[in-house]
DOMI-961443 format. One line per 10 residues: number of its first residue (from 1); for each residue x, y, z of C-alpha. Coordinates in pm, 1 decimal, m for minus. Example, Ala and Ser with C-alpha at 12.3 -4.5 7.8 and 13.67 -1.06 7.14 Angstrom:
REM DOMI-961443
1) 1230.0/m450.0/780.0 ~ 1367.0/m106.0/714.0
END
This chain:
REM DOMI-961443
1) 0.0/0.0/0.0 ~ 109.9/317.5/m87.1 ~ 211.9/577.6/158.8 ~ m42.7/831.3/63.5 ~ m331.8/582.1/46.3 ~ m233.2/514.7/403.6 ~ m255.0/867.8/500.2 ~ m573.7/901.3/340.0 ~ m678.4/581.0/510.2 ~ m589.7/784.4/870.0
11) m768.4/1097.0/813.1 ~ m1104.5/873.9/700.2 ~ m1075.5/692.7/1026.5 ~ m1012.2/993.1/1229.6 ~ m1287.8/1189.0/1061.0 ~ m1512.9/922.9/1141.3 ~ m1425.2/858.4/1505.9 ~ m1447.2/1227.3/1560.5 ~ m1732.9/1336.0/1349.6 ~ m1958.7/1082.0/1370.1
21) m2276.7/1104.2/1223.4 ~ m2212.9/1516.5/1237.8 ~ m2055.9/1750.7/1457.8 ~ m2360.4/1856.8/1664.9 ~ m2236.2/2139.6/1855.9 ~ m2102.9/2346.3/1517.6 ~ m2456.7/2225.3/1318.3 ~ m2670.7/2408.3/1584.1 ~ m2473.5/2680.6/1665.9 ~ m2311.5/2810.2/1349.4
31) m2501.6/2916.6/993.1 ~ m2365.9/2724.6/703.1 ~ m2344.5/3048.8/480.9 ~ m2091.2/3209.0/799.7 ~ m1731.6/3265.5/705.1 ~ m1472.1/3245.4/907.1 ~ m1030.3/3225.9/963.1 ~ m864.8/3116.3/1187.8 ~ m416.2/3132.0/1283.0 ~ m218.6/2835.4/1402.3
41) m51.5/2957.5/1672.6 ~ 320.0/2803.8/1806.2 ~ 282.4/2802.5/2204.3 ~ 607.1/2654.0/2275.3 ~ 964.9/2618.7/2138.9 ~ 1042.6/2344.0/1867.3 ~ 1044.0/2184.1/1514.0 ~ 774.0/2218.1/1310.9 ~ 596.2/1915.5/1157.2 ~ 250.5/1837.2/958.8
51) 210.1/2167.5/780.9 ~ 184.2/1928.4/441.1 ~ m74.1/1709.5/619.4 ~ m252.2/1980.0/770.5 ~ m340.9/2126.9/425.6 ~ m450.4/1761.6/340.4 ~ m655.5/1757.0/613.3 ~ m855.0/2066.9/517.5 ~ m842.0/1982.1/154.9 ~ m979.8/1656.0/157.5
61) m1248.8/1793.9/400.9 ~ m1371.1/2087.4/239.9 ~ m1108.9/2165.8/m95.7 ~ m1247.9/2538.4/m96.9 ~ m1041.7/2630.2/272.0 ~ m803.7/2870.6/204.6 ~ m458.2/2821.4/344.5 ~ m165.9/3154.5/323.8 ~ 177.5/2982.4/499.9 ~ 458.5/3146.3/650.7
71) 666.2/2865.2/797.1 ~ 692.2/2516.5/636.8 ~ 797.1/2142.1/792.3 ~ 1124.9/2157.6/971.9 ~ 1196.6/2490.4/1076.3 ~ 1259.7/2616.4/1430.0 ~ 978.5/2781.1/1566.7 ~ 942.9/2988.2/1914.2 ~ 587.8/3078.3/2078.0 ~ 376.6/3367.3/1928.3
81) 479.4/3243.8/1532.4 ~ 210.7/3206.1/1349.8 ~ 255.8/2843.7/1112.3 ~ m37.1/2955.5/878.8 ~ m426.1/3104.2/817.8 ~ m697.4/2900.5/712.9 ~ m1024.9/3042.1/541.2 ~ m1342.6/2962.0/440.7 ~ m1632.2/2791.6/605.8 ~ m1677.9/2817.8/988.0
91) m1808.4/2438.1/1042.9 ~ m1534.8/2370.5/842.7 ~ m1265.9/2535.3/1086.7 ~ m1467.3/2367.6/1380.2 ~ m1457.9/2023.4/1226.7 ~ m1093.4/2001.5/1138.6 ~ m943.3/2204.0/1416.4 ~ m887.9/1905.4/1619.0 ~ m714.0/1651.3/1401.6 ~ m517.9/1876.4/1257.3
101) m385.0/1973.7/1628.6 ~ m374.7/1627.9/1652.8 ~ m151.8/1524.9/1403.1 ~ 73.7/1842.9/1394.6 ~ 130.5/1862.8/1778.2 ~ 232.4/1499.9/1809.6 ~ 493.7/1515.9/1473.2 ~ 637.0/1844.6/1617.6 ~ 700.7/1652.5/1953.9 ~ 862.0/1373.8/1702.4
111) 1046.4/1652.5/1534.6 ~ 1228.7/1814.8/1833.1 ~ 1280.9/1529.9/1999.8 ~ 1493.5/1377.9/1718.5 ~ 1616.7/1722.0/1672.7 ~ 1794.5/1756.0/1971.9 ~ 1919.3/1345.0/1926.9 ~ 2088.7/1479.7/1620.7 ~ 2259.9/1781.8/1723.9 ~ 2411.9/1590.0/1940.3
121) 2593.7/1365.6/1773.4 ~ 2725.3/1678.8/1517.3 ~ 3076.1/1607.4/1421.5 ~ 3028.5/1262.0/1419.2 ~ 2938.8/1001.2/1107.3 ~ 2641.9/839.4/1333.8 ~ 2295.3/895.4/1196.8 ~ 1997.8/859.8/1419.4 ~ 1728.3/569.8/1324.8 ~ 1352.6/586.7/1416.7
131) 1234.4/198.5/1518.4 ~ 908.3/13.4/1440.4 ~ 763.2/161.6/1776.4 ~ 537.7/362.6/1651.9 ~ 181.8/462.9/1710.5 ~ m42.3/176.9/1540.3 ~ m175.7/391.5/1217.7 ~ 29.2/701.1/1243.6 ~ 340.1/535.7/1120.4 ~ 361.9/694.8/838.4
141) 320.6/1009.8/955.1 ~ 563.1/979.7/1222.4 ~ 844.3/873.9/1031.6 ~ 820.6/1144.0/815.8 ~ 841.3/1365.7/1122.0 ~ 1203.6/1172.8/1210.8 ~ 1285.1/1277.2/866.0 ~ 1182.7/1637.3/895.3 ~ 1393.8/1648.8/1282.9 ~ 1679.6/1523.2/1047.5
151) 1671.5/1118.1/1143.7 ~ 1646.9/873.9/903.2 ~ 1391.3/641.4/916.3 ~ 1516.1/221.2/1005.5 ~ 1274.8/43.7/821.3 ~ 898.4/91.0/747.2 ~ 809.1/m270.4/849.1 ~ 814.7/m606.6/802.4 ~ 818.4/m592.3/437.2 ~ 1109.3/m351.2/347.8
161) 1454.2/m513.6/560.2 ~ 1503.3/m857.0/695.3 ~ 1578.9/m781.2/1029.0 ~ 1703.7/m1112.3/1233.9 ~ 1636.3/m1049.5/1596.2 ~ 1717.6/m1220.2/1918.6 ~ 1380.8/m1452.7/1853.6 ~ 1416.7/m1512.8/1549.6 ~ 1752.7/m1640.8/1525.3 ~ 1679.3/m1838.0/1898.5
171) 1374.0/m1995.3/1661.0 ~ 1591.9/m2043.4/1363.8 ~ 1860.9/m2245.2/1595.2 ~ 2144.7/m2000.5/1588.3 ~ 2284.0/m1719.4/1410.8 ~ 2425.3/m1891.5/1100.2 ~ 2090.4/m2076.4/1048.5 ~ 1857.1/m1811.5/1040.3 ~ 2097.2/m1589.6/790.4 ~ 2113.6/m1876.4/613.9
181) 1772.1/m1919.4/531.0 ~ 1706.8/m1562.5/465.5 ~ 1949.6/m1556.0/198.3 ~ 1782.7/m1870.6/68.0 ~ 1481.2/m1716.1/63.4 ~ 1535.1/m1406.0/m118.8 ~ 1730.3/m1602.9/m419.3 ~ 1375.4/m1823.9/m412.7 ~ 1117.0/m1526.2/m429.8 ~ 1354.1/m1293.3/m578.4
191) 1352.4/m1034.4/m338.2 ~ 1636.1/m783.3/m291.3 ~ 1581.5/m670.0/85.2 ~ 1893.1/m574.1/284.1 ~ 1986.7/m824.8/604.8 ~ 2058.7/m716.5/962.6 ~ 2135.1/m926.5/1218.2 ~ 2093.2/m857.4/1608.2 ~ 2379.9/m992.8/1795.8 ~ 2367.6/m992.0/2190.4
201) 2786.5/m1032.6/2247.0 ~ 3085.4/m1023.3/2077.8 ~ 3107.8/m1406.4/2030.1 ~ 2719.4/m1346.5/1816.7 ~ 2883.8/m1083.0/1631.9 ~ 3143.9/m1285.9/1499.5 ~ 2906.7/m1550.9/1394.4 ~ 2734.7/m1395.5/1227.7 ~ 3059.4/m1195.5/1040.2 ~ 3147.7/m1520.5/934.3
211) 2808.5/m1611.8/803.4 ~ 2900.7/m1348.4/550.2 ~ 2630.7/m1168.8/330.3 ~ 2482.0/m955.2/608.8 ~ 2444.0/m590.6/515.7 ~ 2376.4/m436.6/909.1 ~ 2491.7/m538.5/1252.9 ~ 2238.8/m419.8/1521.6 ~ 2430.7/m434.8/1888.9 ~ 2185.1/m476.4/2125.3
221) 2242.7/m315.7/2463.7 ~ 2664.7/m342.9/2485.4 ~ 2829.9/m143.9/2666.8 ~ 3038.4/174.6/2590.9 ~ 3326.0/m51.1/2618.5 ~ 3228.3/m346.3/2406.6 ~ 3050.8/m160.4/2140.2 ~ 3415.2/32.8/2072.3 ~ 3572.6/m364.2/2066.7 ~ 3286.3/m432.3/1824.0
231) 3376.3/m154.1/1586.9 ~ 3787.4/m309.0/1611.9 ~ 3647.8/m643.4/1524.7 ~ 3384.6/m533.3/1221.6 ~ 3680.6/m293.3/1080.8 ~ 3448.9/m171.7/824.8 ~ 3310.5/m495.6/681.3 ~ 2920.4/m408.3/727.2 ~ 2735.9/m112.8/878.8 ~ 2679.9/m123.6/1255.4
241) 2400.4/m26.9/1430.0 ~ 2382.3/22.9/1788.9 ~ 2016.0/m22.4/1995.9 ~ 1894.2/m68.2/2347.8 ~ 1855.2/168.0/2610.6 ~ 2046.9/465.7/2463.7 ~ 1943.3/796.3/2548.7 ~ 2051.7/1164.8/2499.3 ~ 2301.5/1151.9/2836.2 ~ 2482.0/851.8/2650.4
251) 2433.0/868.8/2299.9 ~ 2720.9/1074.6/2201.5 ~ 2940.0/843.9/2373.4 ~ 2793.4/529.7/2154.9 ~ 2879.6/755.6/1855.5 ~ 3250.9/803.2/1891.9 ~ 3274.2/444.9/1921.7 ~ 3256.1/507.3/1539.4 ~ 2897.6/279.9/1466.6 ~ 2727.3/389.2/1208.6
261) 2384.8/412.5/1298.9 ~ 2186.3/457.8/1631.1 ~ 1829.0/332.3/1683.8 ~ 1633.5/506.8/1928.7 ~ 1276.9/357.0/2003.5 ~ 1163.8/729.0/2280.5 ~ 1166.2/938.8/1934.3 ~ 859.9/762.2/1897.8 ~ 704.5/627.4/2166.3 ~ 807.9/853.0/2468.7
271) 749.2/1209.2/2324.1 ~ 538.5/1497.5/2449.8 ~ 326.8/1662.3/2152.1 ~ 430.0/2030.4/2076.1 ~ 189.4/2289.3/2224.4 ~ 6.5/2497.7/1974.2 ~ m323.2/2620.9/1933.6 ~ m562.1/2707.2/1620.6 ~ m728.2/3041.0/1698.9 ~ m1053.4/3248.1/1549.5
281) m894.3/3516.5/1405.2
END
């Protein structure tokens, strides 16, 4: 499925759990004929995020709103900016205004948050990574916010990385049976999916080095100490990722081991939404 069928998907849902059978308290209280505008107004300090799904949102709701934007996806933004002005049909404003808070507050939380994750690491050749922790239905949308706070986004799902994790390869009986089978199993549906493997110590990680044919090494939850004994050993042979329990006090430190890539699950699934508001003007 494709991502903006997804998206559309979302905002049909969340129209419908909202809405209902019609927003009652707009129907009786406003004319049809009124007009109206209304400001989105930035409350607190961050990164902004949604703008291009906000205008969906009013679009696909009523396409005659009128939107006039000042500051797009991924700029800074301090309290008292105004993002954009919407304009056209009161109910309209009144029906929208919340899912477009929604959606905008919570990928500006996802935005700053992975923000400040990659500033620090500057100077470094670590990238951040989003993880599959995600709200069920806003995945999409999320991601895209990692993207806009400069992360890079892991994998989608299931469907776009073979990712061999501490069950799976448990399941598979060991490390070089379950890469073996994955590489068996892309030459037999003739898929072209990049492998990682999860390795829990440095005896794992050499497994599964001399496996051969993996593209990613995830370390999951070394130490400072054996992560930078992990980079000595891998000496450039396949990207490393490090994951588990990594947070902005220590991830800087992870990063001058020299790995590659640093998955952090709280940009996510631990983030507080950006306050804004969306105000009759």
């Amino acid at each position: 499925m494709e991502v903006n069928e997804l998206t559309d998907k979302l905002i049909e849902l969340a129209f419908a759990e909202d809405i209902g059978d019609g927003d009652h308290t707009t129907l009786c209280s406003i004319p049809d004929s009124a007009i109206g505008k209304a400001r989105l107004l930035i409350k607190e300090k961050g990164v902004l995020a949604g703008v291009e799904i906000a205008e969906t949102v009013f679009h696909k709701f009523d396409p005659q709103l009128h939107l006039e934007i000042f500051i797009r996806d991924g700029a800074v933004v301090q309290p008292g900016d105004v993002a954009f002005t919407v304009e056209g049909k009161t109910r309209s404003l009144l029906q929208t205004e919340r899912l477009v808070l929604n959606l905008m507050q919570r990928m500006s939380g996802i935005a700053t948050t992975t923000r400040k994750y990659v500033n620090l690491l500057e100077g470094t050749k670590t990238r951040v990574l989003d993880t599959r922790k995600t709200t069920p239905g806003m995945r999409m949308l999320e991601k895209q916010a990692v993207k806009i706070g400069g992360g890079e986004n892991h994998r989608i799902g299931l469907f776009d990385m073979i990712l061999l994790k501490d069950n799976h390869i448990d399941f598979a009986g060991g490390i070089e049976n379950a890469v073996s089978r994955a590489q068996a199993y892309l030459k037999e549906k003739n898929k072209k999916l990049k492998i990682e493997v999860e390795v829990r110590n440095l005896d794992e990680l050499r497994q599964a080095l001399a496996v051969g044919g993996v593209d990613r090494i995830m370390l999951d939850n070394f130490s400072i100490e054996n992560t930078r004994e992990a980079v000595k050993i891998v000496d450039g042979r396949v990207e490393i990722e490090s994951s588990g329990g990594i947070t902005e006090k220590t991830i800087r430190s992870y990063a001058e081991c020299g790995v590659d890539y640093i998955s952090v699950g709280a940009l996510t699934h631990s983030v507080k939404s950006l306050d804004m508001s969306l105000k009759a003007l």
